[in-house]
Every structure is written in structure tokens, then in C-alpha cells.
DOPA-631629 format. One line per 4 residues: their letters; for each residue x, y, z of C-alpha. Coordinates in nm, 2 decimals. Layout:
a	X,Y,Z; ...
This chain:
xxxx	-7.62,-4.56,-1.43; -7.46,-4.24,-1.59; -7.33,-4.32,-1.90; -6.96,-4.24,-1.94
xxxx	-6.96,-3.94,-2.17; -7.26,-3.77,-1.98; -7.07,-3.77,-1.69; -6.92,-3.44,-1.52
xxxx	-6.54,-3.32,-1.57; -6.32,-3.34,-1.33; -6.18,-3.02,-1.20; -5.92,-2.85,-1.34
xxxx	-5.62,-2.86,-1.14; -5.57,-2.53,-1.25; -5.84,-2.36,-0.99; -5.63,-2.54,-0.71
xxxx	-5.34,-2.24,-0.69; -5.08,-2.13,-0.42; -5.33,-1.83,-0.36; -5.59,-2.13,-0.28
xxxx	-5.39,-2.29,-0.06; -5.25,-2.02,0.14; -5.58,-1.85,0.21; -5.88,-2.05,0.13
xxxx	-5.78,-2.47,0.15; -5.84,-2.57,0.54; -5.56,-2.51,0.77; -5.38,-2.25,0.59
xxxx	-5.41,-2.01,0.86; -5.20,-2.24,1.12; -4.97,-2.33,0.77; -4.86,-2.00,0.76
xxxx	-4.80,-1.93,1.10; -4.57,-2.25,1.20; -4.54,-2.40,0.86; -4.70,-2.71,0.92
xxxx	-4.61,-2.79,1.25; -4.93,-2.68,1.39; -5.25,-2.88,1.23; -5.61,-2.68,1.17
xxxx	-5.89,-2.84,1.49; -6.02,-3.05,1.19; -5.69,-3.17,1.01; -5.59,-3.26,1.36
xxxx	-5.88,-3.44,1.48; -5.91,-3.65,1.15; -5.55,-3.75,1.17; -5.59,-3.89,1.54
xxxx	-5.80,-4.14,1.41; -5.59,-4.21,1.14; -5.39,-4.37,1.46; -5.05,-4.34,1.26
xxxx	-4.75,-4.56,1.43; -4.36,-4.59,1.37; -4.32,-4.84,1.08; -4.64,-4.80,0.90
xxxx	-4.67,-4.71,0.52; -4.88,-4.39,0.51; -5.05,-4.24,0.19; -5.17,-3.93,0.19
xxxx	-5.41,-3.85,-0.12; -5.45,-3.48,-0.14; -5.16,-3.39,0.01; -5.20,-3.02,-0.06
xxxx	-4.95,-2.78,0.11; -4.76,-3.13,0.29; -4.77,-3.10,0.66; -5.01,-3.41,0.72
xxxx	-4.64,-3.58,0.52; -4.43,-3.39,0.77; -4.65,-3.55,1.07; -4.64,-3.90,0.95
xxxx	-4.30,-3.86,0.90; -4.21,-3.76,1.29; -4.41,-4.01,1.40; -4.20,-4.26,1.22
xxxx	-4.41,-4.35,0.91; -4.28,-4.43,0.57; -4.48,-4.18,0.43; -4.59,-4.07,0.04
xxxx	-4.80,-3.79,-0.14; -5.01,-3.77,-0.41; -5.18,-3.44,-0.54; -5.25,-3.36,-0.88
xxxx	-5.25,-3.01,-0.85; -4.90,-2.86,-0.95; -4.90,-2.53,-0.72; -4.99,-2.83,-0.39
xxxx	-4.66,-3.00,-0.55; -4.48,-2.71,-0.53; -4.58,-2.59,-0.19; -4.55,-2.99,-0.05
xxxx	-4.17,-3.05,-0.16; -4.06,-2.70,-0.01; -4.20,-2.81,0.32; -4.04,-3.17,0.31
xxxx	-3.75,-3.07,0.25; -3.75,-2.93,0.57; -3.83,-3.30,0.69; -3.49,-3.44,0.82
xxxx	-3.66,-3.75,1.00; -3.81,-3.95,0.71; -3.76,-3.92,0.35; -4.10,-3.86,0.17
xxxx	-4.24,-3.96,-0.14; -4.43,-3.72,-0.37; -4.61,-3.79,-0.67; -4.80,-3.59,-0.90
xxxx	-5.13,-3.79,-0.98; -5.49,-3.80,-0.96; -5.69,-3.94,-0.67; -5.85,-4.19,-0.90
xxxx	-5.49,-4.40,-1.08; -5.26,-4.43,-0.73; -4.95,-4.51,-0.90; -4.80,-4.80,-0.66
xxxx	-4.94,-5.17,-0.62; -5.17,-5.32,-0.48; -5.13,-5.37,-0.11; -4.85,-5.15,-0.04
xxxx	-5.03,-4.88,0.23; -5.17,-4.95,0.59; -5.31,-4.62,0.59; -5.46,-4.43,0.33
xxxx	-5.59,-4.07,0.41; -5.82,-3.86,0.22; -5.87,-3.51,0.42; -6.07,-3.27,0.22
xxxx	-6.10,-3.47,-0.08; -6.39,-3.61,-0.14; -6.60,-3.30,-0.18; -6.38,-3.21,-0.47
xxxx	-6.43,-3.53,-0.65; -6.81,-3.60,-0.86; -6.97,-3.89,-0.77; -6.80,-4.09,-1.02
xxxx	-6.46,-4.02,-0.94; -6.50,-4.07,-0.55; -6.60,-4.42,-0.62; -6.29,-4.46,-0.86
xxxx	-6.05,-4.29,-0.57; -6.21,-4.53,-0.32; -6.18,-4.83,-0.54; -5.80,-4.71,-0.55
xxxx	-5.72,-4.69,-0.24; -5.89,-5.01,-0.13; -5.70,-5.15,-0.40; -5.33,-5.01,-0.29
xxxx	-5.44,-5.11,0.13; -5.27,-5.39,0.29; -5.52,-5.63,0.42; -5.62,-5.49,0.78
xxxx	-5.52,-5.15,0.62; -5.76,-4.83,0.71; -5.90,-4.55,0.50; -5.94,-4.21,0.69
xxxx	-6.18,-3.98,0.54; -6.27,-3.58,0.66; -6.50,-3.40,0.45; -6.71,-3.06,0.47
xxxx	-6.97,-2.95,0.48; -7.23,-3.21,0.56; -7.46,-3.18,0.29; -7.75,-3.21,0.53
xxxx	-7.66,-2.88,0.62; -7.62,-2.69,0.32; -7.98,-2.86,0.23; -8.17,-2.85,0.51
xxxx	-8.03,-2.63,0.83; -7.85,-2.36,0.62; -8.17,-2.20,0.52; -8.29,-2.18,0.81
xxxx	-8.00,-2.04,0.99; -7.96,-1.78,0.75; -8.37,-1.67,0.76; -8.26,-1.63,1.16
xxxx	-7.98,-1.43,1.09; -8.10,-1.22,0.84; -8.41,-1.15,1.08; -8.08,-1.05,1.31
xxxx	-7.98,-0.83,1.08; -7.63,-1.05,0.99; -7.73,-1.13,0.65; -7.48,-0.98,0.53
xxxx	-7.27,-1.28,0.64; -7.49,-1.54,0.47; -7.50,-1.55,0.10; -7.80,-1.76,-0.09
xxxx	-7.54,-2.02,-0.21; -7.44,-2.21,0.12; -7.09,-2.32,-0.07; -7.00,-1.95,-0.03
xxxx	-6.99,-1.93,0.31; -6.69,-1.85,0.51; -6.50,-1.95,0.17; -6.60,-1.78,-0.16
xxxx	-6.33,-2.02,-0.34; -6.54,-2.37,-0.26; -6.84,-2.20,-0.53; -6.60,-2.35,-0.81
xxxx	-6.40,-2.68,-0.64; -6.66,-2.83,-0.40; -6.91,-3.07,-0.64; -6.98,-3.36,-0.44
xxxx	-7.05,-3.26,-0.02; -7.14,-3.57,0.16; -7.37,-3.67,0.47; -7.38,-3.96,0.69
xxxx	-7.57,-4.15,0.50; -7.41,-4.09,0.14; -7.06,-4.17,0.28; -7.12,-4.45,0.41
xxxx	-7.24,-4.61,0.09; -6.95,-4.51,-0.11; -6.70,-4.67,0.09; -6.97,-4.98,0.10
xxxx	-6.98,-5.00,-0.27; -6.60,-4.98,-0.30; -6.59,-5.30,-0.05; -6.51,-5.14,0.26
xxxx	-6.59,-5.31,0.59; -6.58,-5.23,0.99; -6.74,-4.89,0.85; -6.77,-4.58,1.13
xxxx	-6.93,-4.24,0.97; -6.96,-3.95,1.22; -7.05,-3.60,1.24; -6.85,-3.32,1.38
xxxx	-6.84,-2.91,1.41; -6.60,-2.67,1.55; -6.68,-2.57,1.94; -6.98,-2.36,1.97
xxxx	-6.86,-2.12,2.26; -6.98,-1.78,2.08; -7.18,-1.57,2.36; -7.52,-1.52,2.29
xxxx	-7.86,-1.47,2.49; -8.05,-1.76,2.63; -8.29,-1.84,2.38; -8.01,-1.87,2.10
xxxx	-7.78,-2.05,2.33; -8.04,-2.30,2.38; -8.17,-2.32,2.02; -7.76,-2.42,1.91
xxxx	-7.74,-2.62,2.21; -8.03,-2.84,2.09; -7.94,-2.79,1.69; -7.57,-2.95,1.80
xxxx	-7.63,-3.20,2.06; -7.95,-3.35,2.02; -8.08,-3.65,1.80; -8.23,-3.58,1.51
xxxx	-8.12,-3.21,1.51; -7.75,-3.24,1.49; -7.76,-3.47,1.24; -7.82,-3.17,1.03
xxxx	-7.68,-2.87,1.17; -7.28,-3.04,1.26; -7.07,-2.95,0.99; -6.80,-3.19,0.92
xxxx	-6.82,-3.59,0.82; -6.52,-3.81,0.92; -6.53,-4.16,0.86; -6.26,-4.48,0.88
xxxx	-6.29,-4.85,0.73; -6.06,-5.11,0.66; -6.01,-5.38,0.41; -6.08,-5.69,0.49
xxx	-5.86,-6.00,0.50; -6.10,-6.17,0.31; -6.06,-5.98,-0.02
């Protein structure tokens, strides 16, 4: 066990500005262009299986710019955010108070304290969270949100990239590419791909395996982990279309070469 003063610091909230939110933090294209009313593939697909109806209480931890709030909220939720990053804060309560369906409740806190009681949520959602939090503080956040669920109540997770990935498929995708002559594209430090800003806030990537046994430890039940990855429609020749068919659709291969981990559990009745 890591002793207390050996372990990481969190993140600054600091590195989590409006610049990062409006360029680099998932969904920001589709934020801009219909501010909010549009969700990112990923933010959309994770928040189908958060299977939000009229009446529930709905906590959003992360909330980040606030459009998963303004959703909730049209679908008839009673509906708070937390984010303990003050330029998310900022950004959140100009988009709700756009919100004329639901009021919504924002909070500035940190993902591991929830400032409301026990019980009070039916669902808590964590979308892009996790892989910002060290391994000691994602088991705090998920002991949290256990603790502020209603019995029956559901966690919804989305997190990338799956480490498997970065650790095991990356390298070899980017020795093909750079035989392609894309290297270019692929820097040595897999965090860097695609966005240069996840170097610095991304500390803790997960994997099927690894997820799964946080939200066990934290006393999580009726667990489902899966793995996920943006439509792979680009147009190449045979041979490659057939190597990413196989790297994405067959057993043991996609396991590492999807991208994204979602997962949902509830807490129990029985404690």
C-alpha cells in the first residue's frame, strides 16, 4: 500500500483552462458549434447508457463546459454539477443559464468530497474523469459516489484511452505508420496523440481489466466494462483494411487496439 505522503498530487486545477476546454477537452468541437445542444459520438454514447428519466436526481462529476447538465435537464432530471476547476465553473453556469427547463445545481468541488448526503443521486456520471484522477484519488471519487447513490442507483463511467492501447497496440501502429511514411502524426509518447494537452492532465488511463476492479473495491455490483472506438470507415487498400478489420472486431485483438472504456454499476440494496 502507498503510504499517504508518497503518494502523487493531484492536478492542479489550474492546467484545466477555458483554452482547454474549448479546444482540447472531448466534445469541444460540437460545444462550439451548437453550444451544447449537440453531444461529441463518445459523450453521447456514454450518456445513453446512463438511461436518464424525468424525475431522477442526476450528478454529474466533471461537469466541464455543462451540456451533459443541459441534457439531463430537458429530459426532466433534477440535475447538479460538480467540477473543481474554476474556468469549467465559469463556462458551466454561462451555458445553464441558458437552461429554462430545470434549474441546475453547480458546485465547485473535487471529485473525491461530493458535498451532498449520502443517498441523494440515482445517477452518478463520471465522463472523462477518471483518467485525470491517480490511482488513489479514483478510488476515493468512486467510494464517493457510491456513497452519495440511492440504493439501486448507477454509476456511468467513459474514459480514454484504453491503456492496453497506449501499452501494447500503439507501438505497433505507429512502427506501421512510420514505415508509411505518417510518422509525422505519431509522436513516441502515445498521450500526445491527437491531443498534446492530455501529456500534463491524463495520469491514470484504464483498461478493461483495471476498471473493473476499481469500481469492485469501492463496493460496486451488477458490474459491465466494455470497450469502444470511433467508426473505422477511413479508405485504405486491402491488406490495411483487413489488418484494422481484424485489430477492431476480433477477440483478443480488439481488446487492445479499441480506444475507449465505458462501464455502469449500481449499488446494491444490500449496503
Amino acid at each position: 500500500m502507498v503510504k499517504q505522503d508518497e503518494r502523487p498530487q493531484p492536478l492542479s486545477p489550474e492546467l484545466y483552462t477555458e483554452e482547454y476546454f474549448l479546444t482540447a477537452c472531448e466534445g469541444h468541437a460540437e460545444f462550439k458549434e451548437t453550444q451544447g445542444a449537440h453531444l461529441s459520438r463518445r459523450l453521447a454514447a456514454a450518456f445513453r447508457h446512463a438511461e436518464v428519466q424525468p424525475g431522477m436526481r442526476v450528478l454529474d462529476v466533471g461537469c466541464g463546459r455543462g451540456e451533459i447538465l443541459r441534457h439531463c435537464a430537458r429530459l426532466g432530471a433534477e440535475v447538479f454539477g460538480v467540477d473543481y476547476a474554476p474556468a469549467a465553473l465559469g463556462l458551466a453556469r454561462d451555458l445553464v443559464r441558458q437552461e429554462l427547463s430545470r434549474p441546475i445545481g453547480l458546485y465547485q468541488s473535487d471529485a473525491k468530497v461530493l458535498p451532498f448526503p449520502a443517498a441523494t443521486f440515482d445517477r452518478v456520471l463520471m465522463f472523462d474523469v477518471v483518467e485525470h484522477l491517480h490511482p488513489w484519488e479514483l478510488d476515493q471519487a468512486l467510494d464517493a459516489a457510491r456513497r452519495v447513490l440511492r440504493p439501486g442507483g448507477m454509476v456511468v463511467v467513459h474514459t480514454a484511452p484504453n491503456r492496453w492501447y497506449d501499452a501494447y497496440a500503439y507501438p505497433f501502429v505507429r512502427a506501421l505508420r512510420t514505415l508509411l511514411g505518417q510518422g509525422e502524426h505519431y509522436p513516441a509518447n502515445p498521450r500526445a496523440l491527437n491531443v498534446a494537452a492530455n501529456v500534463d492532465v491524463h495520469v491514470n488511463e484504464q483498461d478493461l481489466l483495471s476498471l473493473r476492479g476499481y469500481l469492485q473495491r469501492a463496493g460496486f455490483r451488477d458490474i459491465r466494462v466494455w470497450l469502444d472506438s470511433p467508426p473505422q470507415d477511413r479508405r485504405e487498400g486491402p491488406i490495411l483494411g483487413a489488418l484494422r478489420w481484424i485489430a477492431f472486431e476480433v477477440p483478443p485483438f480488439r481488446w487492445f487496439f479499441e480506444r475507449e472504456v465505458f462501464a455502469v454499476a449500481r449499488k446494491t440494496y444490500a449496503g
